[in-house]
C-alpha positions, 0 to 999 in steps of 0.5 A: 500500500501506498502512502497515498492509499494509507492516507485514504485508508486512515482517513476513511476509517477515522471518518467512519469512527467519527460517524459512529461517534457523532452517530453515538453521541446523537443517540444518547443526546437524543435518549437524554432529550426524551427522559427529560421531556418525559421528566418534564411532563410528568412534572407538569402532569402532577402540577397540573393535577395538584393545581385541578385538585387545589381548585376544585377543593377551593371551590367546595369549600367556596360552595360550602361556605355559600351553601351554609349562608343560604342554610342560615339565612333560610333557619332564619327566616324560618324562625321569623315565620315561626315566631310570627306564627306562633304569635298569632296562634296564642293571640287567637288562643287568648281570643278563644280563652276569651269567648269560652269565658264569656259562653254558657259553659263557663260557669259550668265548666268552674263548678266542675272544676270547683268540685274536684277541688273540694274532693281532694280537700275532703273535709279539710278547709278550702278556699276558692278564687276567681279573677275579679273579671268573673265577679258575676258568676260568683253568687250562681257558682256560691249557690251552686257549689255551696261553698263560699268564693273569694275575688283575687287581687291577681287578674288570671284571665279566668278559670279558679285557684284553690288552697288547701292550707291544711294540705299544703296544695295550691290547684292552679286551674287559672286560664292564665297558668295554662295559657303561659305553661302552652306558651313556653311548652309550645313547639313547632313540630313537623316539616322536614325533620319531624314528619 
């Protein structure tokens, strides 16, 4: 071989080796340039991801926290509603209390209750009363139950109070007790918790 042909030889196999290197080199600068694009996706995915969960538990919370102001704007209208309802209901109760106090079953219905008192005083002292509005009644209801009536100094839209000393009982059948114990017993009961 020649100079010339070794020189061509030497030349061709170092531009072969250097191909193959570059060829090599490409490769693994490639395979490098796809880890890190997929390094890189993968990172974005997860932020994506992060970033989607972030706001949508931002917007739960967001939609909780309207849900709950409309919940309690809602209790509190409702409440309102109950409060004027119930007003309206004990100021047709006191109406009611009213015309039956003023009926023909009144004085009847006093006598009854006049009687159970002195049943349970038996043959003890008792004493009677009735709100001085019913001072009317008083001689019928005397004569009726045969037992003599006092006028209390305290207005109880109605009904008698008995005492019994010796038993130490006070019997409270006054419109008055029974209108405030409805009136603090009273409950709104129904809709949608209590069907």
């Amino acid at each position: 071989m020649t100079t010339e042909e070794k020189l061509q030889h030497f030349y061709d196999v170092s531009m072969e080796s250097a191909r193959e290197e570059a060829q090599k080199a490409l490769e693994e600068y490639r395979r490098a340039l796809d880890d890190m694009f997929e390094e890189h996706k993968k990172e974005k995915e997860k932020s994506v991801e992060l970033r989607l969960k972030l706001e949508t538990e931002n917007a739960k919370r967001e939609i909780n926290k309207a849900l709950s102001a409309e919940q309690l704007h809602i209790k509190r209208k409702l409440s309102k509603k109950q409060q004027e309802l119930r007003e309206k209901i004990f100021i047709d109760l006191q109406a009611k209390l009213e015309i039956f106090r003023k009926s023909s079953d009144y004085p009847q219905w006093l006598e009854e209750k006049i009687k159970e008192a002195q049943n349970i005083a038996d043959s003890d002292e008792i004493q009677i009363y009735l709100s001085k509005i019913d001072e009317n009644l008083k001689e019928s209801i005397e004569a009726e139950t045969g037992i003599s009536i006092q006028l209390s100094e305290e207005p109880f839209m109605g009904g008698m109070r008995a005492v019994i000393p010796a038993k130490n009982i006070l019997i409270d059948q006054t419109f008055l007790t029974m209108f405030e114990s409805e009136k603090e017993e009273f409950n709104f009961d129904g809709g949608l918790l209590n069907e």
